[in-house]
MIVOPA-516581 format. One record per residue (C-alpha): residue number from 1; residue in three letters; x, y, z. Coordinates in nm, 2 decimals, always signed. Last residue first. Layout:
N
{nr: NUM&rest: ALA&X: X&Y: Y&Z: Z}
...
//
This chain:
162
{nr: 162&rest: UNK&X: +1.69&Y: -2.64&Z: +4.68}
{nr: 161&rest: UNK&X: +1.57&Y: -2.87&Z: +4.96}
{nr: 160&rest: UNK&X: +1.27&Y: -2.93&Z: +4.72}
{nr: 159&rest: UNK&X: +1.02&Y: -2.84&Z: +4.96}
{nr: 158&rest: UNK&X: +1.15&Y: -2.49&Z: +5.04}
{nr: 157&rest: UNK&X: +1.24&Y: -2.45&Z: +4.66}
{nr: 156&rest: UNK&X: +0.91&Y: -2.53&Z: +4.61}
{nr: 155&rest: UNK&X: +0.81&Y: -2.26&Z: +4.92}
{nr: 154&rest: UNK&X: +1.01&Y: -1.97&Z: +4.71}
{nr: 153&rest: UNK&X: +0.89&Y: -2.06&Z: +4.39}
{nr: 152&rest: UNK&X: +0.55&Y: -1.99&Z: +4.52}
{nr: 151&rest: UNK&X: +0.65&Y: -1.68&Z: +4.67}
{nr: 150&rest: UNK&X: +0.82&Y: -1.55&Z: +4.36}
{nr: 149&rest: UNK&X: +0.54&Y: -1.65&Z: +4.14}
{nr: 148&rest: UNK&X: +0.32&Y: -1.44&Z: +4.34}
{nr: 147&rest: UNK&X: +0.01&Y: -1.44&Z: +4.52}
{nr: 146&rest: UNK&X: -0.11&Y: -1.80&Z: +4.45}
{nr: 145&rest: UNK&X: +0.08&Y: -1.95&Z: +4.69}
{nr: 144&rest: UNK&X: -0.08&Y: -1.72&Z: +4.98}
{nr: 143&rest: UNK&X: -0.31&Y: -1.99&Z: +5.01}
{nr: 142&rest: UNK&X: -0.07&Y: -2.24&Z: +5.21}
{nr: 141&rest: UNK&X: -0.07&Y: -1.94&Z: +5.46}
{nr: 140&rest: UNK&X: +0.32&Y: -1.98&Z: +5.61}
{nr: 139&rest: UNK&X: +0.55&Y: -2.23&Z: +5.77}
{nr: 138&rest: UNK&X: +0.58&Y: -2.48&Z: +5.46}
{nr: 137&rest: UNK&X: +0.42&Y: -2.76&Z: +5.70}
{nr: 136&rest: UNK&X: +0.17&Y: -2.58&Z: +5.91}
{nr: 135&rest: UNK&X: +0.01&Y: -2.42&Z: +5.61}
{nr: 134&rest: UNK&X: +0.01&Y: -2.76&Z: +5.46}
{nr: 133&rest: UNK&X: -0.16&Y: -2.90&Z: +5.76}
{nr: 132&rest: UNK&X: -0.41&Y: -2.61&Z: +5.78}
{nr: 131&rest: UNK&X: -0.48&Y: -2.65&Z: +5.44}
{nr: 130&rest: UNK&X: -0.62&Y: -3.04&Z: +5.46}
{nr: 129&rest: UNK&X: -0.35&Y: -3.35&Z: +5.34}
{nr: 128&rest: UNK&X: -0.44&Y: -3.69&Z: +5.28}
{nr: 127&rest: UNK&X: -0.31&Y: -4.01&Z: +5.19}
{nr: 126&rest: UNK&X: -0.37&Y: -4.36&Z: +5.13}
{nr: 125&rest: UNK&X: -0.20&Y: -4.61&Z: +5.07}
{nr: 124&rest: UNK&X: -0.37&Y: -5.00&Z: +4.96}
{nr: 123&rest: UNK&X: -0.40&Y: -4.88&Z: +4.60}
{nr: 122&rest: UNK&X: -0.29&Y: -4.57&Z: +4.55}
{nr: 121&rest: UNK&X: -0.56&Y: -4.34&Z: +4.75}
{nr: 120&rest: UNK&X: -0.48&Y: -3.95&Z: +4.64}
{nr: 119&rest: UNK&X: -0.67&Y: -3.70&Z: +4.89}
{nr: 118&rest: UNK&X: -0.63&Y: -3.28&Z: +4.89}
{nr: 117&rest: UNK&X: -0.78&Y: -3.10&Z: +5.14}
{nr: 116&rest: UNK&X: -0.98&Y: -2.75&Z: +5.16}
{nr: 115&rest: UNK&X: -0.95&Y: -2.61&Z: +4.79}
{nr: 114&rest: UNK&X: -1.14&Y: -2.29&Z: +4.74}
{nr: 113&rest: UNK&X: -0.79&Y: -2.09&Z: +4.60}
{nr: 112&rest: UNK&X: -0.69&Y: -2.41&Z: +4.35}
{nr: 111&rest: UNK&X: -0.25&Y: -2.32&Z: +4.36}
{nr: 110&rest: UNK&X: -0.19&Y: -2.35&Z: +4.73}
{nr: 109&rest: UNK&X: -0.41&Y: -2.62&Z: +4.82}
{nr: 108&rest: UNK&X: -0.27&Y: -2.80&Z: +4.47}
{nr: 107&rest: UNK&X: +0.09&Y: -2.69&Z: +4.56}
{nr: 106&rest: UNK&X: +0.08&Y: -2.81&Z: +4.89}
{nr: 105&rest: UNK&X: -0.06&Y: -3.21&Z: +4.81}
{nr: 104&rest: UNK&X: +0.18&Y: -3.19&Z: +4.51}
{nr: 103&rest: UNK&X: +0.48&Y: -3.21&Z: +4.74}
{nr: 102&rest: UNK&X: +0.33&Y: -3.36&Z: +5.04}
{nr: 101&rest: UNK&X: +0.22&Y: -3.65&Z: +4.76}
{nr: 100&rest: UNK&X: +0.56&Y: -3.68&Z: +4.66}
{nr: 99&rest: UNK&X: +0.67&Y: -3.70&Z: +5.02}
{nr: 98&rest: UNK&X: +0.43&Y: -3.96&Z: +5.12}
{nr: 97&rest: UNK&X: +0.60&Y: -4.22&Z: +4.85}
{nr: 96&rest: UNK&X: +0.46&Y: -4.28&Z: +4.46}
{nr: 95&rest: UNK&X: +0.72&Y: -4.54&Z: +4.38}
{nr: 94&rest: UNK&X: +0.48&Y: -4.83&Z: +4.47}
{nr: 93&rest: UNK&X: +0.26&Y: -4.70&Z: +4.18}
{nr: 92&rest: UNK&X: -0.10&Y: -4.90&Z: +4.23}
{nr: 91&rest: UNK&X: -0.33&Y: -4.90&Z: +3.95}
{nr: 90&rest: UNK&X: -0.59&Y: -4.66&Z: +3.84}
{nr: 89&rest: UNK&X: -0.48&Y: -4.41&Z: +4.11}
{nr: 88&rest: UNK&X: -0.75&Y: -4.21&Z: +4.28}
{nr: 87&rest: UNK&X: -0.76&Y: -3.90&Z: +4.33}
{nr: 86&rest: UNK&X: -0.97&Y: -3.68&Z: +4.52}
{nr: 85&rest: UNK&X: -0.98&Y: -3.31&Z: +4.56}
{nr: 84&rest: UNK&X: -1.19&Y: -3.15&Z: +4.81}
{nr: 83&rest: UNK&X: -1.41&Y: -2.86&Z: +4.95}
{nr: 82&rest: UNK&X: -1.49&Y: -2.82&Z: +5.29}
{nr: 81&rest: UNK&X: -1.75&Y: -2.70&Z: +5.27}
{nr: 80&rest: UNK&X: -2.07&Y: -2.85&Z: +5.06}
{nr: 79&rest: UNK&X: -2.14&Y: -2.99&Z: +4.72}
{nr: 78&rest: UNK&X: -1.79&Y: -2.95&Z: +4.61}
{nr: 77&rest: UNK&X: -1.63&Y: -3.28&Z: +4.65}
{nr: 76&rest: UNK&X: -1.43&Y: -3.31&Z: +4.30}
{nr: 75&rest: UNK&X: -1.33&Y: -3.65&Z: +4.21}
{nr: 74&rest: UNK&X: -1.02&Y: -3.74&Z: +4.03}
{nr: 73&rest: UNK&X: -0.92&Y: -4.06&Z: +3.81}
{nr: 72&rest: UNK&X: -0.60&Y: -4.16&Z: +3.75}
{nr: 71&rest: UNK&X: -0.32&Y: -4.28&Z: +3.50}
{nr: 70&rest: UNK&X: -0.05&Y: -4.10&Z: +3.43}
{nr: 69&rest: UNK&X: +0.17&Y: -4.21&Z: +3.81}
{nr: 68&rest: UNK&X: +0.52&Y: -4.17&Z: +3.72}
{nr: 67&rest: UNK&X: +0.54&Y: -3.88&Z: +3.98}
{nr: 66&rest: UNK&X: +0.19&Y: -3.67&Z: +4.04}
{nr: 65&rest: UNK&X: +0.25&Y: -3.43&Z: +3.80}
{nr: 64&rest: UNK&X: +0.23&Y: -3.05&Z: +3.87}
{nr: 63&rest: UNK&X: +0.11&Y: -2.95&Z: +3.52}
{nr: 62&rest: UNK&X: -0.13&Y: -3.27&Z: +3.50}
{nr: 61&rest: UNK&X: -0.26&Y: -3.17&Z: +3.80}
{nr: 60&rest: UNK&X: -0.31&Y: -2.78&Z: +3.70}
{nr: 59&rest: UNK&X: -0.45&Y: -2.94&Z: +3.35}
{nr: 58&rest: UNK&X: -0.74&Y: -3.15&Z: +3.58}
{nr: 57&rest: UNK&X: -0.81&Y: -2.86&Z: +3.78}
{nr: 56&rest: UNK&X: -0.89&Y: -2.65&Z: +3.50}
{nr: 55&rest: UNK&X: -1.09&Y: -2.87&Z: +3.34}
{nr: 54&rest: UNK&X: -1.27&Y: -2.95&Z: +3.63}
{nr: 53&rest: UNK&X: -1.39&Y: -2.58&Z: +3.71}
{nr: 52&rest: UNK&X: -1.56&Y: -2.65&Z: +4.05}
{nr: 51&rest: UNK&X: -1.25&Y: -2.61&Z: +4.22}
{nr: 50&rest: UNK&X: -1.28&Y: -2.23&Z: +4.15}
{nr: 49&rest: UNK&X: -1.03&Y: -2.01&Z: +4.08}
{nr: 48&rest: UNK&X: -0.72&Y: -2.22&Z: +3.95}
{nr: 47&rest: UNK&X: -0.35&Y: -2.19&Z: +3.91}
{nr: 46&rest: UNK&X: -0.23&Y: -2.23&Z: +3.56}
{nr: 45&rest: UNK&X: -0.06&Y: -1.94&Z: +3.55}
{nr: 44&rest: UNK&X: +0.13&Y: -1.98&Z: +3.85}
{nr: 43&rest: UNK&X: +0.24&Y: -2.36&Z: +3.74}
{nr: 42&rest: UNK&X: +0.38&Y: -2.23&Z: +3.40}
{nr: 41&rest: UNK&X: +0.60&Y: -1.97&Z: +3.59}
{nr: 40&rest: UNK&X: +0.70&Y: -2.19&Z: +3.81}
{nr: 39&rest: UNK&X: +0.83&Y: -2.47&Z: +3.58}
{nr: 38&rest: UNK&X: +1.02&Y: -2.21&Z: +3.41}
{nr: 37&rest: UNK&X: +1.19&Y: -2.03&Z: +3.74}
{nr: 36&rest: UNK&X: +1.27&Y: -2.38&Z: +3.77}
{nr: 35&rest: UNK&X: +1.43&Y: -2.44&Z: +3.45}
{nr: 34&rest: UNK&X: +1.62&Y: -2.12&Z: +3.41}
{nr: 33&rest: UNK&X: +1.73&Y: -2.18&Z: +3.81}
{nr: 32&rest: UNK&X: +1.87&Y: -2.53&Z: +3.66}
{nr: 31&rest: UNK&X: +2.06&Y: -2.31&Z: +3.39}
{nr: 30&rest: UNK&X: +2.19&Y: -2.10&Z: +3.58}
{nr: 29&rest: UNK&X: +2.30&Y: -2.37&Z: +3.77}
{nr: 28&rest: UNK&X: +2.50&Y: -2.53&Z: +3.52}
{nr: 27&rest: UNK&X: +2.66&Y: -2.17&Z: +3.34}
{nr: 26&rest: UNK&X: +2.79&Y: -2.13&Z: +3.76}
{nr: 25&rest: UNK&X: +2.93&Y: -2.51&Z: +3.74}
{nr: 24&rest: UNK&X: +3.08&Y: -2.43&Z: +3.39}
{nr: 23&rest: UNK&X: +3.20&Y: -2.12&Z: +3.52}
{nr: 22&rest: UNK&X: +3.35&Y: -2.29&Z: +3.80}
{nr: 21&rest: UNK&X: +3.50&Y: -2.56&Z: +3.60}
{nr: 20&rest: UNK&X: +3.66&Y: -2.29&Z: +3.40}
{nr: 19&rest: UNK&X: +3.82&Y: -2.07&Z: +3.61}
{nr: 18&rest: UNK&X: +3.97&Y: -2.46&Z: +3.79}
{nr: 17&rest: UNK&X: +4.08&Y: -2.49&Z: +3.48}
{nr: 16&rest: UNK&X: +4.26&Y: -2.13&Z: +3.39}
{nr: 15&rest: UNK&X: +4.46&Y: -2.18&Z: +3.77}
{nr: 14&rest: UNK&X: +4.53&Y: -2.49&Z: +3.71}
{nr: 13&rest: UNK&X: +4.66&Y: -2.44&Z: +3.37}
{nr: 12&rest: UNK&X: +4.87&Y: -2.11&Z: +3.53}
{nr: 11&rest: UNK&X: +5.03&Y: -2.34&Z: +3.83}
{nr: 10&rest: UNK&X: +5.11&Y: -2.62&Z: +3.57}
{nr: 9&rest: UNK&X: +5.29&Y: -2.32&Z: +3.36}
{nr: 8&rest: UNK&X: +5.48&Y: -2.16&Z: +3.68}
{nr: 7&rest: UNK&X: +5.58&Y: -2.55&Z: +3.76}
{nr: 6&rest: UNK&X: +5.74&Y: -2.65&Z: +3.38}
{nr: 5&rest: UNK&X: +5.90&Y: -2.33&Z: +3.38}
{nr: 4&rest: UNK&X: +6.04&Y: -2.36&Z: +3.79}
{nr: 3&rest: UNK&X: +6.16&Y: -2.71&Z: +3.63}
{nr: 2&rest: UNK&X: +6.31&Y: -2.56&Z: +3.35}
{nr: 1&rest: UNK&X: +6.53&Y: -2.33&Z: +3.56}
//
């Protein structure tokens, strides 16, 4: 009889525990999405107009980050279409890789409406992304980024592999 006791009780602390973990895990992710949904929000309303405005440009860069990478110069081409962004990295970040620049590369041409393609040269790497490409590469009008939070947080999450 005491071992059925001893059983029904392990079978009731597992039972609260594994209740618990999962509420934990659900509290966790919450709390992620909270994060996120954040991040997003602070990203949509820092989106930008005009590429001319180099203030604003320079915050929505600084919002997005560009990895451990603080140190940069950026050059606006807006003399005559297409319209660029150029940035070039003080010194050399070998932990910069192409998918940090896809990353920021898509939410810059999404997030600046007159932006054409995006450059960063680190060092000896270069790369470059135009519109079409990032259009190509989230499956949808890069520009339609700046419709809605929802839609842009929908494509990061694409990205993310969230």
């Amino acid at each position: 009889m005491k071992k059925v006791i001893v059983l029904t009780l392990c079978l009731v602390l597992m039972v609260f525990a594994g209740s618990g973990c999962s509420q934990l895990t659900d509290e966790a992710k919450s709390n992620i999405s909270d994060k996120v949904s954040a991040k997003v929000s602070e990203l949509y309303s820092s989106k930008v107009e005009s590429l001319g405005d180099n203030s604003a440009v320079s915050n929505l860069i600084n919002e997005i980050g560009l990895g451990n990478i603080t140190n940069y110069t950026i050059e606006l081409e807006t003399s005559q279409e297409p319209y660029g962004l150029i940035i070039n990295v003080a010194q050399k970040d070998d932990s910069f890789t192409e998918s940090d620049f896809s990353l920021t590369a898509v939410q810059l041409l999404g997030l600046i409406s007159n932006l054409d393609y995006v450059e960063v040269n680190n060092g000896d790497q270069h790369y470059e992304m135009t519109a079409d490409e990032a259009t190509a590469l989230i499956n949808e009008n890069v520009k339609n980024l700046s419709d809605s939070a929802d839609k842009l947080e929908s494509v990061l999450n694409q990205l993310t592999g969230n």
